[in-house]
N, C-alpha and C positions, 0 to 999 in steps of 0.2 A: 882712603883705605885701600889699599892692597891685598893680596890675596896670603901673603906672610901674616897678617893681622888676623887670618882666620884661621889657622892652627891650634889644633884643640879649645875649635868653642863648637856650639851648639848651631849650626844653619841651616836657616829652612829656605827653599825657594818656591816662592811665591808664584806660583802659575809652569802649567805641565806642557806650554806647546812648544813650538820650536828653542824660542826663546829660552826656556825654563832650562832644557834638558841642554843644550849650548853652554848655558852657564854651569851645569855639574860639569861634563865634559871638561870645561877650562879650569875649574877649580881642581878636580880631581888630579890633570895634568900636573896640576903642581904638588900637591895631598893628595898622593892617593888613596888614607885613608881618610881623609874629612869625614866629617859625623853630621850625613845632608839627609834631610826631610823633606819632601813637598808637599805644600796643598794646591789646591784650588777650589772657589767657591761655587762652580760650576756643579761638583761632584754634588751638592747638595749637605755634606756633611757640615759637622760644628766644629770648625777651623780654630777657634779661638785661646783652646789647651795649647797646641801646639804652637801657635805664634806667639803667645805669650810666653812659652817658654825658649823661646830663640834667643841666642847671644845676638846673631846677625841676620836678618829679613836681607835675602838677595830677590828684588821685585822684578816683575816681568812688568814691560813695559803698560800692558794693559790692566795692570790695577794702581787707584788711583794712591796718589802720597799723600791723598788725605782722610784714608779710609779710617775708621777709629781705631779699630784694632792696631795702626801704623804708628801710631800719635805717641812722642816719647820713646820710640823704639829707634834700636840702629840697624838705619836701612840703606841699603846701597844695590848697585845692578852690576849687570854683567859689564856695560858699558863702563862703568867706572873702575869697572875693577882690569879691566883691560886696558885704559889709559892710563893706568897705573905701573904697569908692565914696560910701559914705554915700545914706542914704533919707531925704526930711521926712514917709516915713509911719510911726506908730508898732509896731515891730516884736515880736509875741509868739511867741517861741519853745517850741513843748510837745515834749517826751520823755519817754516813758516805755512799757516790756514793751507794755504794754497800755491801749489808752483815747484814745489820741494823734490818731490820723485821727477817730475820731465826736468828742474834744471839738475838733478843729481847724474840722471841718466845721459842732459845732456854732455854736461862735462867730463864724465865717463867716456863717452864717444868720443868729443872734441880733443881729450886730454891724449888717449888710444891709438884717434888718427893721426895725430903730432909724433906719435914714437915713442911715446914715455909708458911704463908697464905703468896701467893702470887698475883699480876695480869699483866697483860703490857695492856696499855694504850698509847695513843698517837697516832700517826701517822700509827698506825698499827690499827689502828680503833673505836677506844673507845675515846671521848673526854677525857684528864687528869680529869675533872670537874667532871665525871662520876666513878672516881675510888673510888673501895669497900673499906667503912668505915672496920677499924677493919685491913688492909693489915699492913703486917711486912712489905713486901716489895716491894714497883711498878716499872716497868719495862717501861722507858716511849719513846717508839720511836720517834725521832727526827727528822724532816725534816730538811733539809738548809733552809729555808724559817722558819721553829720556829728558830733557832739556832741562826739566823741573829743577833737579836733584844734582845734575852730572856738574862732577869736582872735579875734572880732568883737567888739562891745556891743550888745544887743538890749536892748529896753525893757522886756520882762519876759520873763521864764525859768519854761517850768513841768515840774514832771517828775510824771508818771499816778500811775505806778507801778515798783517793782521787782521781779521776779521771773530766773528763771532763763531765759537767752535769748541767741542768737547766740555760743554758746560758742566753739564752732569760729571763732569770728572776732577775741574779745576772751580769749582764753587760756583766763581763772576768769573765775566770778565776781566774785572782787572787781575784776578791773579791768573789766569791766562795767559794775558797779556804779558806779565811778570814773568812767568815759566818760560815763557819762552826767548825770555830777554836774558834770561839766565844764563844760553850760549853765550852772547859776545861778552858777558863778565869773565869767562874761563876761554877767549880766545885770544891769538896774539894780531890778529889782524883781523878788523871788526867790517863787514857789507851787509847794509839793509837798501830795500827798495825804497824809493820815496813814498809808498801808500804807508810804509810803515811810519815815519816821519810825521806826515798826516794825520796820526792817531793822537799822538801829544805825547808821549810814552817818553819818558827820561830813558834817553840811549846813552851807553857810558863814551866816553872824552875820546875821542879819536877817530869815533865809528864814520865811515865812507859811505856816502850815497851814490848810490849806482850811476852812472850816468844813463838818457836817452838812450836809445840806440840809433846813431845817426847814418849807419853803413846799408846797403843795399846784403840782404839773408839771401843767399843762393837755394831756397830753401822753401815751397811755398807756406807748410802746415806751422815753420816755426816765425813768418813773415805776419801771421795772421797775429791782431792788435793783443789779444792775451797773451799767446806765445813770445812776445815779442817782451814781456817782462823777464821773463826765463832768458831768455838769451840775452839782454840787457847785464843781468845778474851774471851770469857765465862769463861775458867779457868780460866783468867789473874783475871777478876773480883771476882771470888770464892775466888782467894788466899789474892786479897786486903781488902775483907769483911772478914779472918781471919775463911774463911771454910773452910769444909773437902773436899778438892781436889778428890781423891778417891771416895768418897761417891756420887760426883758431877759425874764423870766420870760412874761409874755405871749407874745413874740415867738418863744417856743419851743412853741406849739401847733401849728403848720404842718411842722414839723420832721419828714421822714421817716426819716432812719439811711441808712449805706449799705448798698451792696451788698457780701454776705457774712459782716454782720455780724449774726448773728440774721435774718436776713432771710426771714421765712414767706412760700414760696414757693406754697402753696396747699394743698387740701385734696384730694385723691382716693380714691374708697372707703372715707369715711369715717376717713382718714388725712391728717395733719399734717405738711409737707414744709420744713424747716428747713433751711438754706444758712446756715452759720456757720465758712464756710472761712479764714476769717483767725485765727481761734484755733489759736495755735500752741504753748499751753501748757497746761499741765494746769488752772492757775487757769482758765482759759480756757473749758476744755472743761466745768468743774463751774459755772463762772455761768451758762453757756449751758442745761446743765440742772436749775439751780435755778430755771428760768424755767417748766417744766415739770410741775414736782413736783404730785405726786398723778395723771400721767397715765401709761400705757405709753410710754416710749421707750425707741426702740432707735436706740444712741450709732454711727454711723459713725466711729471711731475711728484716726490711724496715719498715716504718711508714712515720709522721713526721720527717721534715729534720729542724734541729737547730742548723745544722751548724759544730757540732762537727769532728774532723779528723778523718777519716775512715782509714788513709792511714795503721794502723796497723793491722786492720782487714781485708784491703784488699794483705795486704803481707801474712799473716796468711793464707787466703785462697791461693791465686796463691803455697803456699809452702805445701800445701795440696794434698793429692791422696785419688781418689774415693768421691770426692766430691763434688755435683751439687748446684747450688744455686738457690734459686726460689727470688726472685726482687718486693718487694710488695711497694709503695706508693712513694715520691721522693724521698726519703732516699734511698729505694732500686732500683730507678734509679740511682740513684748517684753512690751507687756504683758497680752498673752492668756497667756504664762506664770502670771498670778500670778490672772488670773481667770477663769470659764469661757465661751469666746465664741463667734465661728464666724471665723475665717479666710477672706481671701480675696485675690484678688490682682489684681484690676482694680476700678474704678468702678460698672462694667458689673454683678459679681461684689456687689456689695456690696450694691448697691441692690435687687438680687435677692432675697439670704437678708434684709435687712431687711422688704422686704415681704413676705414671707414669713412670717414671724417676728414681724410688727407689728399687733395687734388693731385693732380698728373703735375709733373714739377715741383712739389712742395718736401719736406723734410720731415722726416718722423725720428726725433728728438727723445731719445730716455738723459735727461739731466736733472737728477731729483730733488736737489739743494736740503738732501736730506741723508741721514745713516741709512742701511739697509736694516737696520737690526727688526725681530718682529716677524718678517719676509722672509728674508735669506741670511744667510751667515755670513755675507759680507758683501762688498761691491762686486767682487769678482764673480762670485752667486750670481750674484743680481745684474750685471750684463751678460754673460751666457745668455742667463733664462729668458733676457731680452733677442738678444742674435738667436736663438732656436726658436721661439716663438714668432718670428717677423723671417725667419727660414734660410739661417744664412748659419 
């Protein structure tokens, strides 16, 4: 669908935040007058007159495609309607649990420091609709929730990882899993990791597995054994674009990570202050403190509970020495059932009994293998309150 297909019908879009109002903006650009409505189910109102009377639902990435009211309707995003438009930049699409924003960012920077105009957009924060006229090449991070639906062609497709995630959104599992395999059926040049492989998931006819990374990273934070998937995937991409591998590899010395992502927030009292609030899985929370190993940490732990299996984070800990856990929201009751921790029920609370609890040399750890929702409004919320609280 394209945005000529939407001329004189009835469109509503489906959610008021960045997102939502990105997609009037690029509609309008072309129809000025279109005849657009929004809701959202935030507002507390009875949405369902109005989208039922929609010719076209343009969804905002954060409501599900398989909400009832969706079911039978024609629905499409901003995302699709923009690859619809067509770009002469070449477009790399990543999805995956985990890994998606650091390799998006990183190939942004590696791509940057080579000379090519580059940008990433997407899901890493920039509506696609918003990307700079003039780019060689866009970097467009990919939600499961865009990945679902999107009928575009994108010039390469790559998916991190799989893991358990966004349940409550995608039913199982397996359509999950699905959603997000949905990229490489609408790309022309297909990269998954090997944990993806792993999973047993029918990848379609051609798809690349990453290789090792067998080169020396000039680069400590992207050198470390997680990071080291992300930059794996990043060459993988360099070498299908027919670039200089080497030149790439250099160009990732400068590279700092984002924010929340492992991010050593400083040292006080001879204690180690870790902001790793975007781990929202239990793989998550264990790379986070395999990074650590051989020191005291104490795991800030919990959010939102959806459900996911804890049971290998909670093996992961019991097999653990010198490490306390602090128990935040039902997630982190959950699974202080099954190990022995300390409960608590604010940020405030947490950072407390952690330093408390945390020897001279040791690491105090917020990686919550959990959503913030509940708590805070989001990860970004929820590591602030963490850095202001522990005084940094």
């Amino acid at each position: 669908m394209n945005i000529a297909d939407l001329k004189d019908k009835n469109i509503v879009i489906w959610g008021t935040g960045r997102e939502g109002k990105a997609a009037e903006a690029f509609i309008r650009s072309r129809l000025p007058t279109a005849a657009i409505s929004f809701v959202d189910e935030a507002s507390g109102e009875d949405i369902s007159g109005v989208v039922k009377a929609a010719d076209v639902i343009v969804k905002s990435p954060g409501v599900s495609l398989y909400h009832p009211l969706l079911q039978g309707r024609n629905v499409t995003s901003l995302m699709n309607l923009w690859f619809a438009e067509g770009t002469k930049a070449k477009t790399i699409c990543i999805t995956g649990t985990k890994g998606k924003s650091t390799t998006s960012a990183l190939l942004e920077h590696v791509l940057s420091e080579m000379g090519y105009t580059t940008a990433a957009v997407g899901n890493i924060g920039v509506p696609v609709s918003e990307a700079p006229a003039g780019a060689e090449y866009l970097i467009i991070e990919t939600s499961s929730y865009q990945a679902a639906n999107f009928d575009g062609e994108c010039d390469v497709g790559v998916v991190t990882s799989l893991f358990q995630e966004h349940l409550d959104w995608h039913k199982d599992v397996e359509t999950y899993q699905r959603d997000k395999i949905n990229l490489l059926n609408h790309a022309r040049i297909r990269i998954v990791h090997p944990q993806v492989v792993e999973t047993g998931i029918d990848l379609p006819k051609g798809t690349i597995v990453c290789k090792p990374v067998a080169e020396t990273i000039p680069n400590e934070y992207l050198s470390r054994p997680h990071n080291l998937n992300n930059v794996a995937i990043a060459l993988e991409v360099i070498r299908a674009l027919g670039l200089d591998v080497a030149a790439a590899i250099a160009a990732m010395k400068d590279f700092k990570g984002l924010p929340h992502r492992q991010q050593e927030l400083g040292t006080k009292d001879s204690v180690l202050y870790v902001d790793d609030s975007i781990a929202t899985t239990p793989q998550a929370a264990m790379a986070a403190m395999d990074v650590y190993k051989g020191r005291p940490v104490t795991l800030i732990v919990g959010g939102y509970d959806r459900g996911v299996d804890y049971a290998p984070l909670v093996e992961y800990i019991r097999k653990s020495r010198n490490l306390l856990v602090v128990g935040l929201g039902p997630s982190g009751r959950r699974i202080l059932q099954d190990v022995p921790g300390e409960p608590v029920g604010t940020m405030k609370e947490a950072v407390q009994k952690a330093k408390a609890g945390t020897p001279s040399g040791g690491v105090i750890l917020l990686s919550p293998a959990a959503p913030s929702f509940g708590l805070f409004r989001d990860y970004i919320e929820r590591g602030e309150a963490f850095a202001k609280e522990s005084g940094f």
